[in-house]
N, C-alpha and C positions, 0 to 999 in steps of 0.2 A: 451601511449595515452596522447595527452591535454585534456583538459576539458573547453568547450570554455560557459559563460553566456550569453545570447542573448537578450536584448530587443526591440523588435521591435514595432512599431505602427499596432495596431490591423487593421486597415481597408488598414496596406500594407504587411498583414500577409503571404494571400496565394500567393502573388506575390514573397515574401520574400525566401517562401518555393521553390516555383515551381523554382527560379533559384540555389538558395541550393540544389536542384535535378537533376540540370542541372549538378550544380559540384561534384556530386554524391560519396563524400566522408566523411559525417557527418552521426555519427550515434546518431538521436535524442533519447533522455530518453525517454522512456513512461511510467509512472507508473500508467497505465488502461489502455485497451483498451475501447473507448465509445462503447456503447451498444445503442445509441440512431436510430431514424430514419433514418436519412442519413446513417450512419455505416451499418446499419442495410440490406438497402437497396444496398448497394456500398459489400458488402458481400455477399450476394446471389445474387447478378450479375457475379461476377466472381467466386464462388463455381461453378454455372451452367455453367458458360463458361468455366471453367477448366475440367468439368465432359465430358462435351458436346466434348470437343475436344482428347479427352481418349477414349468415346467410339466413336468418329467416325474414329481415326488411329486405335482400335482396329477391327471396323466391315472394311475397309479397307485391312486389314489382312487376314479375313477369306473370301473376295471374289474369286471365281474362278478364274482361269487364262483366261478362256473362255470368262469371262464377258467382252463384248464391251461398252465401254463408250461412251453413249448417245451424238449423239450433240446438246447442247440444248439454249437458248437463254439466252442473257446474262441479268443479274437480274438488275433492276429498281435502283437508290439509295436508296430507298424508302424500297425497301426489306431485311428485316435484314436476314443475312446470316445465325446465329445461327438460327433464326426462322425455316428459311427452311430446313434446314438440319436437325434439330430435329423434322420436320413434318415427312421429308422422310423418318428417322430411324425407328420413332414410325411406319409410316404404312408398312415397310419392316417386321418388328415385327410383326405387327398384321398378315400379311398376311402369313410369316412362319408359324404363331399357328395357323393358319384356316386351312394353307394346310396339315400340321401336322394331325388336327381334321378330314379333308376331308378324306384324304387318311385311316386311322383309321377306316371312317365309310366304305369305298368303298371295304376293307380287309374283316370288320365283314359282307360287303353283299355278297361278291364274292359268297361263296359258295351257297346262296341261288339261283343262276342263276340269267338272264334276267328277269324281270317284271314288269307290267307295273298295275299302284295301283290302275288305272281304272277297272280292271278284278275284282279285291275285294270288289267292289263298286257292277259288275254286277251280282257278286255269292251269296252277299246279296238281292239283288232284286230278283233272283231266289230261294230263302228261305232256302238257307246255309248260314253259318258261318262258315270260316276259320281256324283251329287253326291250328298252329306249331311248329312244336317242333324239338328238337337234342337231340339226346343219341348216347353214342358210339355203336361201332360195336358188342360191348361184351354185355351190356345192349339189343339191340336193338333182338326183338321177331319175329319173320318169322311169327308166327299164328295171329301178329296182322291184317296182311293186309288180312285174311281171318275174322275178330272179327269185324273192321270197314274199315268204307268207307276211308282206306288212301292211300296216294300217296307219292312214294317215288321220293324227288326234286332232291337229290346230295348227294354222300358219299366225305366225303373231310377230308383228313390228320383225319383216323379213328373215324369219326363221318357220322351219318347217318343224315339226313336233308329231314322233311315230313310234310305232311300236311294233315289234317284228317277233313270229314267235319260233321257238323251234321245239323238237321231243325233249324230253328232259332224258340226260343224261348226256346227250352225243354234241362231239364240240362246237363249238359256235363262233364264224367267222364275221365278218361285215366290214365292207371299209370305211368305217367310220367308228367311231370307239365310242361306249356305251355313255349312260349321262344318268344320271341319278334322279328317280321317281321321290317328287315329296313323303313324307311320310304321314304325314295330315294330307286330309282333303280339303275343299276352299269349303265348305259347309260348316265343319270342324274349327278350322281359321278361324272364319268370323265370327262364330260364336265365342269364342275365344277373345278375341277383340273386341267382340261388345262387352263381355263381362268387365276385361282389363278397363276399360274407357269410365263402367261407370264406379267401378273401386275406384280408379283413381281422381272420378270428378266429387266423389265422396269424400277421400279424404284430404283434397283440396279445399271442397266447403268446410270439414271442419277445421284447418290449417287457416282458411279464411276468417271464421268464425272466432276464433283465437287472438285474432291481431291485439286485442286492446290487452292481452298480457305483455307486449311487447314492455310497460309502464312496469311491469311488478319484476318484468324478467331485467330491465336495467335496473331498478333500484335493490335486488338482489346484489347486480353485479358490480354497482357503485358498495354496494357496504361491504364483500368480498375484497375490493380492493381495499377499502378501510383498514380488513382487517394485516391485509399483506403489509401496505404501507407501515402501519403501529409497529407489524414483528419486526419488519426491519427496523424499524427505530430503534427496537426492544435490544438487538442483538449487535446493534450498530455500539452502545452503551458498553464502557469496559466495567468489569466486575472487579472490585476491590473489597478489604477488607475479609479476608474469605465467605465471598461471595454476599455481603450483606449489605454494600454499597454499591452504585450504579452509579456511575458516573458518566455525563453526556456533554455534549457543547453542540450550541445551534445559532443561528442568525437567523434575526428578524430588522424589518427596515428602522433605520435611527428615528423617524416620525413619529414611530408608535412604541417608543421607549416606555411613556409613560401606563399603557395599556396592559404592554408585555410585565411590567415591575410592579403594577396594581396585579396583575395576575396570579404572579411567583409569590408577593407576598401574603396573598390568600391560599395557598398549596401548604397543606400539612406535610410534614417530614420531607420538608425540602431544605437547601441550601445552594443559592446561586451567585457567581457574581457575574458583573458585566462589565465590557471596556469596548472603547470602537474598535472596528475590526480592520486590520493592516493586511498587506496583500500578501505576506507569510502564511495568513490565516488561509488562506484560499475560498473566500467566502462567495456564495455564491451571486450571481445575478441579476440585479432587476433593475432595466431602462428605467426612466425617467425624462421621458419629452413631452412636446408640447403635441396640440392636439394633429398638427398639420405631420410631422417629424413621426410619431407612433404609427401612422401609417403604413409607414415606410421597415417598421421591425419586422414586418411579415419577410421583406427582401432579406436583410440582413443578416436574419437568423437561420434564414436557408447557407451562412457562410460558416461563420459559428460566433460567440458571444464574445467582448471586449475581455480582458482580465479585470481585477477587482482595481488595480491603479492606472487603468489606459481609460486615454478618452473615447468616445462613445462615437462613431461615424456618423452614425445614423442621419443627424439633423443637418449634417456637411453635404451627403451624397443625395439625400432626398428631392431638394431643385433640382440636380441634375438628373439625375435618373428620370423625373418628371418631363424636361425636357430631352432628354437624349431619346425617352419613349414618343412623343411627338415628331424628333427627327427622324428616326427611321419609318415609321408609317409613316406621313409625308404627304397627308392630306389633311385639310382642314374637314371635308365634310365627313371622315372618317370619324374624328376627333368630335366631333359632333354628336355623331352615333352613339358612342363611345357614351359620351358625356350623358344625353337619354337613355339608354338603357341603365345605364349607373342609378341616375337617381329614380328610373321606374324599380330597378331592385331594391335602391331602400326604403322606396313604398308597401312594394309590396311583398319584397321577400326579408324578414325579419334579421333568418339565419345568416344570410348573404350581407347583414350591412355594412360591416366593416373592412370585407371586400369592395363592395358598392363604393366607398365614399374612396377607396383606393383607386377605382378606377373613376370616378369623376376627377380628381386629381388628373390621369393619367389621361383623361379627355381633354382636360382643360392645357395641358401639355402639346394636345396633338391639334389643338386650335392656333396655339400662340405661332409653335416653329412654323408649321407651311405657309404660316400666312408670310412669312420673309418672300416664298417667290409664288405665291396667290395659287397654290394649288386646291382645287376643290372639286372632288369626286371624279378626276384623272381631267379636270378642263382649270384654263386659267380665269380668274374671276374676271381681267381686265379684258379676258376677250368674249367672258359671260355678258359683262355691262359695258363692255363697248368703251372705255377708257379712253381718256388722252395719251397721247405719247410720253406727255409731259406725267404725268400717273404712273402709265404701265410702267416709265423706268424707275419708279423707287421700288417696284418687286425687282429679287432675287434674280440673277441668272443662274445656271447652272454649273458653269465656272466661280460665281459668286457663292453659291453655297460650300462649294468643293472647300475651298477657303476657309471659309465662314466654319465650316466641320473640324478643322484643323486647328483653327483659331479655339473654337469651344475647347476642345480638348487640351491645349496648352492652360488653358485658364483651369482646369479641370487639374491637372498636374501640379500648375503653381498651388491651388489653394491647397490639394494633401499634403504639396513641401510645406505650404506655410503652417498647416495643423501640427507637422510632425515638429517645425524647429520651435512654436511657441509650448508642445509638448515638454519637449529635451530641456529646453528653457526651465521651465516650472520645476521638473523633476531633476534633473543633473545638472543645472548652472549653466548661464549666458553662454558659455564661450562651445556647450554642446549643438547647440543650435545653428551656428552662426552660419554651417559649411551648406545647410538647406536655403537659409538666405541670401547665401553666395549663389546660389543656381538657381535660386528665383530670379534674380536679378539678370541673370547669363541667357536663360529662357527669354525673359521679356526684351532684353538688349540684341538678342539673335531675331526672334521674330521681330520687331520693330526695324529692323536694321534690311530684312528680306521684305517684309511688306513693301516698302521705304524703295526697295529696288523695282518691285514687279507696279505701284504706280507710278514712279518716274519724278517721284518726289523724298527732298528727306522729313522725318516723319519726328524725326526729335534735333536738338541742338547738340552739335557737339560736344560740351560739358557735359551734357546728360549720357550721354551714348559711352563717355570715358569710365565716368560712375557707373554706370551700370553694368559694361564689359570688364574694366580696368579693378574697380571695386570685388563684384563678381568672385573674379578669377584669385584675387588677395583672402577673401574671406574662404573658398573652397581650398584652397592652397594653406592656408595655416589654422585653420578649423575643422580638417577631414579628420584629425586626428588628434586631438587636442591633451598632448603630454610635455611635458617639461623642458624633452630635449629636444632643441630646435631642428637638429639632423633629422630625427624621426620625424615629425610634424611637419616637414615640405615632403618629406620624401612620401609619407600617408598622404598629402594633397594632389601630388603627381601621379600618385598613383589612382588615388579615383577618379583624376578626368576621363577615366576610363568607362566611368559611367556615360559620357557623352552619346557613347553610341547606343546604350540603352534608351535613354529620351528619344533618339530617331525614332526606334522601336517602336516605342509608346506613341508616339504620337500619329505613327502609319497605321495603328489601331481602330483612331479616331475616324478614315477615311473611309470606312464601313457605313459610319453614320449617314456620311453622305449618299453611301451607295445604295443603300439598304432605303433610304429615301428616296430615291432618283425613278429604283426598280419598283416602286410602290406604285410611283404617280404614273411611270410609261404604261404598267400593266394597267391602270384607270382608265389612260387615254386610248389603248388597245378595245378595252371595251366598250368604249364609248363610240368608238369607231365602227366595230362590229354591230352594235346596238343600231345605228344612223344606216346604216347598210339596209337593216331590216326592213326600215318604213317604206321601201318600196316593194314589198309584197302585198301582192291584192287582198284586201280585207283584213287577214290577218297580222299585217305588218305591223302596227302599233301595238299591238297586245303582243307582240315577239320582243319587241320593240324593247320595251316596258320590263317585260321577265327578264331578260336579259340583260338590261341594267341595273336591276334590283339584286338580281341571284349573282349576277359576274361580280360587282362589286363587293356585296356578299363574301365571297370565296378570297377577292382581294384582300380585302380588310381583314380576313380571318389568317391569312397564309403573311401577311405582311405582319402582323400582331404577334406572331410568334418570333420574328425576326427580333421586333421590337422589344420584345420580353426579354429575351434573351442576352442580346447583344450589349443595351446599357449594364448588364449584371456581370456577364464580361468583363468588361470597364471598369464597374466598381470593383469587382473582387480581385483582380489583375492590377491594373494600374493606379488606381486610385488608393487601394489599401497598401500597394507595396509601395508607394512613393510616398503613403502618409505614415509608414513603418510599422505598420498595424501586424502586432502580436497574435492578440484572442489565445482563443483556446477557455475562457471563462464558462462555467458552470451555471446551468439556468437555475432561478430561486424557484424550490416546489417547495411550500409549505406543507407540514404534517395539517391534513385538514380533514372534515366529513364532507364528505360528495353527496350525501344526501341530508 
């Protein structure tokens, strides 16, 4: 990044700005966003317009396929578009929860029959009182219709429904406690619901009818933020001179030095300079990988950004994560899926592509690992085709993976030691490094040394085994701490073999991989088993058959996917960054630009 100083004349600020947004390549410092009235107001313009345009692709979504789009007249200049459409929403809303309520009441009167509340009007004038009541069939008394004057309305879904009358005025008993008469009648009701049904199939057609404003209602809300963006520039700028100078500082990429300097030196009543920018500066930003590596920023940035003088993970963790996600699903023919759907979506779905080619990547991951012990849609390949012995044994066993998991993971650890000590190297001097290389070396001399036991052979020579333990332990011993006085600098190396038990740690991590694979391909074989079960059902055994293998796997590969997602990111952001002594905390580069 440059870091370019800017002063400009205050009353040709926002002029200044808005074509620096035209070149849409400076990312201005802000250190506060304003809180004042403009801000204030320039922020809950576009919150609403952002909202407003969310939920109207969302209720868009859940319209019928039925619904016909209104033809309706086209809107005035005068009429703001978010206006109307957030009317329309709101009353499609209201009028679902009425019809909702409607229907609700028209259910709780059905059973009461037809009636019409003028009758209740003239049984009180004839010197009865109405009551009503419900009890089930079980409750309800045969002797009562011989005790009083009652009338049985309706038995409905094991309920009895009546009405008992008495004189008006004199008290009224009954063992069963009264129940409340709708207040509409079901004639009433539905007439009611028919009207609500087609207001609201009305102003769905013209809510429908509307969609292609969705085009004018973002680019509203893209130059809305334009203008939020600008004021914050505007106010980010300290004022000097009493008040007739502005002064500002921004970064742009060093690439486009020459674009940004052709720029400024075209800009009336300005004054800038530039210099590269150092990590005091705190400038912000912006990767730079290759095409397979940039993939992988989507993970990354889910953790947070490098600082402006740390090295960049990205292109370190990206293989492994690739394979760590093929180890935990743990089937080749998954990986497969995987990999077809990928590049059917960067056929055909545009938006998705840069997902798309993330997960072909992430297919092509879940091909390589299984095939160590020939898993393929929970069956072994060598018992699909029939294998020799001499074959089936170059696959994996499952003791062999276990291993093999642990093994990964060590190598996983060395290479962040090795990132962090050729780091320290570069930035603080040979002798800051050294204590990572001492435990590289401890790691590789430890597991070589354990492998070496459990086949029954040794697995390095002697000399080498001295060097690399003996060595080791000299380099973490007088490089944990690397100051002048030699008392201090064993005594700092003694004391971080204390680390030792955190590597255990770390590497018990790793044995997920395996697990999380293992439990992938049982639940395969599981259904594989249940599937073969089927074909002996008359007729329909192989179309059971069939669903069952399709759908069970299905739900496999979906329920195993999310293990997989998850658990390498784990790993990266846990072990991987804390053993490559990964800082971040870095600032993403937004450039001051136009959105539309």
């Amino acid at each position: 990044m440059t870091r370019y100083s800017i002063i400009s004349f205050q009353p040709e600020l926002m002029d200044f700005l808005d074509q620096l947004q035209e070149l849409g390549v400076m990312d201005i410092t802000r250190s506060f966003k304003a809180t004042d009235e403009t801000s204030s107001r320039l922020m809950e313009i576009t919150t609403s317009e952002k909202q407003l345009i969310k939920r109207y692709k969302g209720f868009l979504k859940t319209l019928e396929e039925d619904t016909v789009a209104e033809e309706i007249i086209t809107s005035s200049p005068e009429t703001d578009i978010f206006d109307r459409i957030s009317t329309l929403l709101d009353s499609s809303l209201s009028l679902k929860q009425e019809l909702t309520a409607t229907i609700r009441d028209r259910d709780e009167a059905l059973p009461w029959g037809e009636f019409d509340p003028a009758d209740i009007d003239r049984l009180k004038k004839a010197g009865f009182t109405p009551h009503f009541h419900i009890v089930s069939d079980k409750k309800f008394n045969p002797d009562w219709e011989k005790e009083y004057p009652l009338q049985l309305l309706n038995s409905h879904e094991g309920k009895k429904y009546f009405v008992v009358l008495s004189p008006v005025g004199e008290p009224y008993t009954f063992p069963v406690p009264e129940s409340q008469l709708p207040q509409q009648s079901i004639g009433t009701l539905d007439a009611r619901i028919a009207s609500l049904e087609q207001e609201k199939k009305d102003t769905d057609s013209t809510l429908a009818a509307l969609k292609d404003s969705i085009e004018e209602m973002e680019h509203k809300y893209a130059l809305d933020s334009q203008e939020l963006d600008k004021y914050f520039a505007s106010v980010a700028s300290e004022s000097q001179a009493d008040g007739m100078l502005s002064v500002m500082e921004g970064f742009a990429p060093t690439e486009i030095d020459s674009e940004v300097t052709e720029f400024l030196d075209n800009c009336d009543h300005v004054v800038w300079l530039s210099e590269p920018a150092k990590a005091e500066d705190n400038p912000p930003i912006k990767l730079k990988n290759n095409r397979f590596a940039r993939l992988f920023e989507l993970i990354g940035n889910m953790y947070m950004l490098p600082t402006y003088d740390e090295v960049d993970l990205t292109p370190y963790f990206a293989p492994f994560y690739m394979l760590f996600f093929g180890l935990c699903l743990g089937d080749m023919g998954y990986g497969l899926v995987i990999l077809l759907a990928s590049l059917l979506a960067i056929w055909k779905i545009p938006s998705m592509r840069e997902y798309a080619k993330l997960g072909v990547w992430l297919g092509v991951g879940t091909i390589i690992m299984p095939a160590l012990n020939g898993t393929f849609f929970g069956a072994k390949v060598y018992d699909i085709f029939n294998m020799s012995d001499k074959i089936s044994g170059l696959f994996f066993t499952d003791i062999k993976m276990f291993w093999f998991a642990i093994i990964f993971g060590l190598v996983h650890i060395i290479v962040a030691r090795l990132i962090s000590a050729i780091y320290k190297i570069r930035r603080e001097g040979w002798q800051h490094g050294m204590s990572n290389i001492g435990w590289c070396m401890i790691l590789v001399w430890v597991s070589l040394l354990y492998a070496g036991s459990q086949m029954g052979k040794n697995l390095m020579p002697s000399w080498l085994g001295w060097v690399l333990g003996a060595g080791g332990l000299a380099l973490v011993l007088l490089f944990s701490n690397p100051v002048r006085n030699p008392i201090k600098r064993i005594f700092g190396g003694v004391t971080s073999l204390y680390d030792i038990t955190g590597f255990f740690g770390d590497v018990l991590s790793y044995i997920r991989l395996f697990g999380l694979g293992a439990a992938g391909g049982s639940l395969g074989a599981v259904i594989n088993a249940m599937s073969m079960a089927l074909k002996g059902v008359p007729y329909a055994g192989w179309i059971l058959c069939i669903v069952l293998l399709i759908f069970g796997h299905l739900f496999v590969m979906l329920l195993s996917a999310i293990g997989a997602f998850v658990h390498p990111m784990r790993l990266t952001f846990v072990e991987f960054y804390k053993n490559a002594d990964f800082v971040g905390g870095g600032k993403p580069y937004r450039p001051l630009s136009k959105k539309v």
